[in-house]
LUMDOKE-715585 format. One record per residue (C-alpha): residue number from 1; residue in three letters; chain; z, y negated, x negated. Coordinates in nm, 2 decimals. Each point is the difference from the previous one (the first is absolute). Layout:
<zapa num="NUM" residuo="ALA" cadena="A" pz="Z" py="Y" px="X"/>
...
END
This chain:
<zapa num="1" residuo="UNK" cadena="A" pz="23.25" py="1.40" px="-35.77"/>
<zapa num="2" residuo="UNK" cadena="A" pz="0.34" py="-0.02" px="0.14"/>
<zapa num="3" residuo="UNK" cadena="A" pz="0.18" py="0.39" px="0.19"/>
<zapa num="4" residuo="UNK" cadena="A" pz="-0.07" py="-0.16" px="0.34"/>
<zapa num="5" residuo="UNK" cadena="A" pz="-0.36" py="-0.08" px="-0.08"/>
<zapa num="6" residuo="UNK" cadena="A" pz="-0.03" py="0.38" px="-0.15"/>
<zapa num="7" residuo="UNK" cadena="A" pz="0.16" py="0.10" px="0.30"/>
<zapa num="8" residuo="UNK" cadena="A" pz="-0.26" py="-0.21" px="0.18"/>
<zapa num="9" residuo="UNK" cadena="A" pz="-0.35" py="0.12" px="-0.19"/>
<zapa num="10" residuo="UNK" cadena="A" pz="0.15" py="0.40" px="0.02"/>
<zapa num="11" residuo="UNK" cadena="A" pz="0.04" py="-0.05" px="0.36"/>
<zapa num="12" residuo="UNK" cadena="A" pz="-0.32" py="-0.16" px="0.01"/>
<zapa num="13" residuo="UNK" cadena="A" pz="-0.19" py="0.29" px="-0.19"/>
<zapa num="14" residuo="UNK" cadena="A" pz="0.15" py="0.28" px="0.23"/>
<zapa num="15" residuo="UNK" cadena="A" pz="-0.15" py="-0.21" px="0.29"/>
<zapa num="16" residuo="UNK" cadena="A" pz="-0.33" py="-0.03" px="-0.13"/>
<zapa num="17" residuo="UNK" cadena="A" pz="0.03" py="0.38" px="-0.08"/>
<zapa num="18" residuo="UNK" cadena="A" pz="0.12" py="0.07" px="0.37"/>
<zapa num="19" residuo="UNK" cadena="A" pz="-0.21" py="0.35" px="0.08"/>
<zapa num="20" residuo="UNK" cadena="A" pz="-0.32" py="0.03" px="0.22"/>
<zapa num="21" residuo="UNK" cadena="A" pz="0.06" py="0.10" px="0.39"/>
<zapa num="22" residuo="UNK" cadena="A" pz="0.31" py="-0.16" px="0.03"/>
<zapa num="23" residuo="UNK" cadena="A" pz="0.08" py="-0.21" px="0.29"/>
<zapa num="24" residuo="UNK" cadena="A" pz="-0.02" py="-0.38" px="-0.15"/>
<zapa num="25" residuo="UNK" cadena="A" pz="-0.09" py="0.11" px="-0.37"/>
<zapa num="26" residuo="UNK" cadena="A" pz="-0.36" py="-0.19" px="0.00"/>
<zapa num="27" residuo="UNK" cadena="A" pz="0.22" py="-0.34" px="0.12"/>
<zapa num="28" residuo="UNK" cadena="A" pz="0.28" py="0.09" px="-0.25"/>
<zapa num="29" residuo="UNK" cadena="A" pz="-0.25" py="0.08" px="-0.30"/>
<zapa num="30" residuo="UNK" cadena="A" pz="-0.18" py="-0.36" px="0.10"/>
<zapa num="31" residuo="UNK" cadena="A" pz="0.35" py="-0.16" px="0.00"/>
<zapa num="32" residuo="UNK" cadena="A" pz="0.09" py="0.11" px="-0.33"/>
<zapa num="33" residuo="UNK" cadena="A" pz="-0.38" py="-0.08" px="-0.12"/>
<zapa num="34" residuo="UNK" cadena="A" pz="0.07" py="-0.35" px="0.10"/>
<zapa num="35" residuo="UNK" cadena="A" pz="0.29" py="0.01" px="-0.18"/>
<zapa num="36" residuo="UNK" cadena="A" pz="-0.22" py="0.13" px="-0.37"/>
<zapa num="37" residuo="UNK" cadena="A" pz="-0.25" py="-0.30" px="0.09"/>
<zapa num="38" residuo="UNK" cadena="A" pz="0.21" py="-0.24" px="-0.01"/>
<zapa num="39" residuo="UNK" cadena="A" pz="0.15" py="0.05" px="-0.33"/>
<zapa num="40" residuo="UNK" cadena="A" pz="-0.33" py="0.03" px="-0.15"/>
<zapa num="41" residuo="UNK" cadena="A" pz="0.04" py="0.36" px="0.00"/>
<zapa num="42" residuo="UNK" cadena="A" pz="-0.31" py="0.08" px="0.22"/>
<zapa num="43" residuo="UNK" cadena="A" pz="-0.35" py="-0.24" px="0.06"/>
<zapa num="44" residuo="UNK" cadena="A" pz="-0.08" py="-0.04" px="0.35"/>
<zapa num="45" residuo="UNK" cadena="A" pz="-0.28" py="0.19" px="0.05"/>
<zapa num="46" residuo="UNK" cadena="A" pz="0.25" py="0.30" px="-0.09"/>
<zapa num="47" residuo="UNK" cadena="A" pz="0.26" py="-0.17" px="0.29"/>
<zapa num="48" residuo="UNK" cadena="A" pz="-0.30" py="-0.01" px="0.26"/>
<zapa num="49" residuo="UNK" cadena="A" pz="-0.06" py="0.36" px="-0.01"/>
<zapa num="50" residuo="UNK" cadena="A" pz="0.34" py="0.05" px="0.09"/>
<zapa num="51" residuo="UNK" cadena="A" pz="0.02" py="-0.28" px="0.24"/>
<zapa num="52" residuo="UNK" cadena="A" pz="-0.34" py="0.26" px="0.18"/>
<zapa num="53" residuo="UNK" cadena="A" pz="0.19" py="0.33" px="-0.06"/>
<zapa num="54" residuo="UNK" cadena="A" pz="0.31" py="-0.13" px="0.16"/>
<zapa num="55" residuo="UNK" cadena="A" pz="-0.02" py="0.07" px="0.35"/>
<zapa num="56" residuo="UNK" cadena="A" pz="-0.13" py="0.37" px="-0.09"/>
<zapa num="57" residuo="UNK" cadena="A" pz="0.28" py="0.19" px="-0.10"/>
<zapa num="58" residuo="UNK" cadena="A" pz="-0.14" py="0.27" px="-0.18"/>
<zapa num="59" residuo="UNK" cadena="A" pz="-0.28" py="-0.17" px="-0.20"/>
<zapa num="60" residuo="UNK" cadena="A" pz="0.01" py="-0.06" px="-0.35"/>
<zapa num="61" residuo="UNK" cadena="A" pz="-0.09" py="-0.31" px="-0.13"/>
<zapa num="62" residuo="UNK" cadena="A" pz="-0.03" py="0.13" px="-0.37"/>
<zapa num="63" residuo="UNK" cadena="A" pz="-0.31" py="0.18" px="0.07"/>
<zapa num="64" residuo="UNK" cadena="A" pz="-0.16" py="-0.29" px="0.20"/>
<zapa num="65" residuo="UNK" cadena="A" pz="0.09" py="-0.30" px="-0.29"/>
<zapa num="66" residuo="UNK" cadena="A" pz="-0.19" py="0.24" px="-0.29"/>
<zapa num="67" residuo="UNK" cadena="A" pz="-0.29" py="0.03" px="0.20"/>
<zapa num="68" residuo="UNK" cadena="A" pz="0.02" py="-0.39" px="0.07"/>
<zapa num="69" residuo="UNK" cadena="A" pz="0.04" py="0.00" px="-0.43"/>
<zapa num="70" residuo="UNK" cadena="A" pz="0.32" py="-0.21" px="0.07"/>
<zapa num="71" residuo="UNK" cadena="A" pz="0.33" py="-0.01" px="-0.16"/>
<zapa num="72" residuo="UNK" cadena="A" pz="-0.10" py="0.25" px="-0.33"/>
<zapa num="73" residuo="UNK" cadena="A" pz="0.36" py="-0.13" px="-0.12"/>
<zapa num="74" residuo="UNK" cadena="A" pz="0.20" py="0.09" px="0.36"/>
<zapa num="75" residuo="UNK" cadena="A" pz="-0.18" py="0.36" px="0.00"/>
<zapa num="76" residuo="UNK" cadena="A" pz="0.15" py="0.07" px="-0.35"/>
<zapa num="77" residuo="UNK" cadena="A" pz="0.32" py="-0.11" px="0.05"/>
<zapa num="78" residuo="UNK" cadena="A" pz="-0.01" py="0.24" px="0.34"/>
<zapa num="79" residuo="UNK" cadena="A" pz="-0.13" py="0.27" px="-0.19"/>
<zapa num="80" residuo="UNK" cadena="A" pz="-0.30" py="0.03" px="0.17"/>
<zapa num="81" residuo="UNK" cadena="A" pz="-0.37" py="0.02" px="-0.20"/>
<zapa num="82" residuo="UNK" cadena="A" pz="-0.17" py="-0.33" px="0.02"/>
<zapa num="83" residuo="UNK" cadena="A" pz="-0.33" py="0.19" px="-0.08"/>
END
């Protein structure tokens, strides 16, 4: 991976870290998500929780996909217990 595409997925990452409650963070956090999913980084069943969550600001989608007992892999790499 190339500077501009580092640039690119640490750009990304903050995006898809973008806090709760703020105005646009559930559409920027699904942007960024689209982003993960399509380089293999995320399944879709993962990207359509945040595809729900992203007209509500200040809901988390981590809580929502471990219930669903989706994307174990994307809930590690978040930090967030998959169990």
């Amino acid at each position: 991976m190339g500077p501009r595409a580092d640039r690119e997925a640490a750009e990304q990452w903050a995006l898809v870290n973008t806090p709760l409650g703020q105005e646009w963070s559930g559409r920027a956090r699904y942007a960024a998500a689209m982003y993960f999913y399509r380089r293999g980084e995320m399944d879709a069943e993962t990207l359509e929780v945040y595809r729900i969550c992203s007209r509500l600001d200040g809901e988390d989608p981590l809580p929502i996909i471990r219930e669903r007992g989706a994307g174990r892999h994307w809930l590690e790499r978040m930090g967030f217990s998959a169990e």
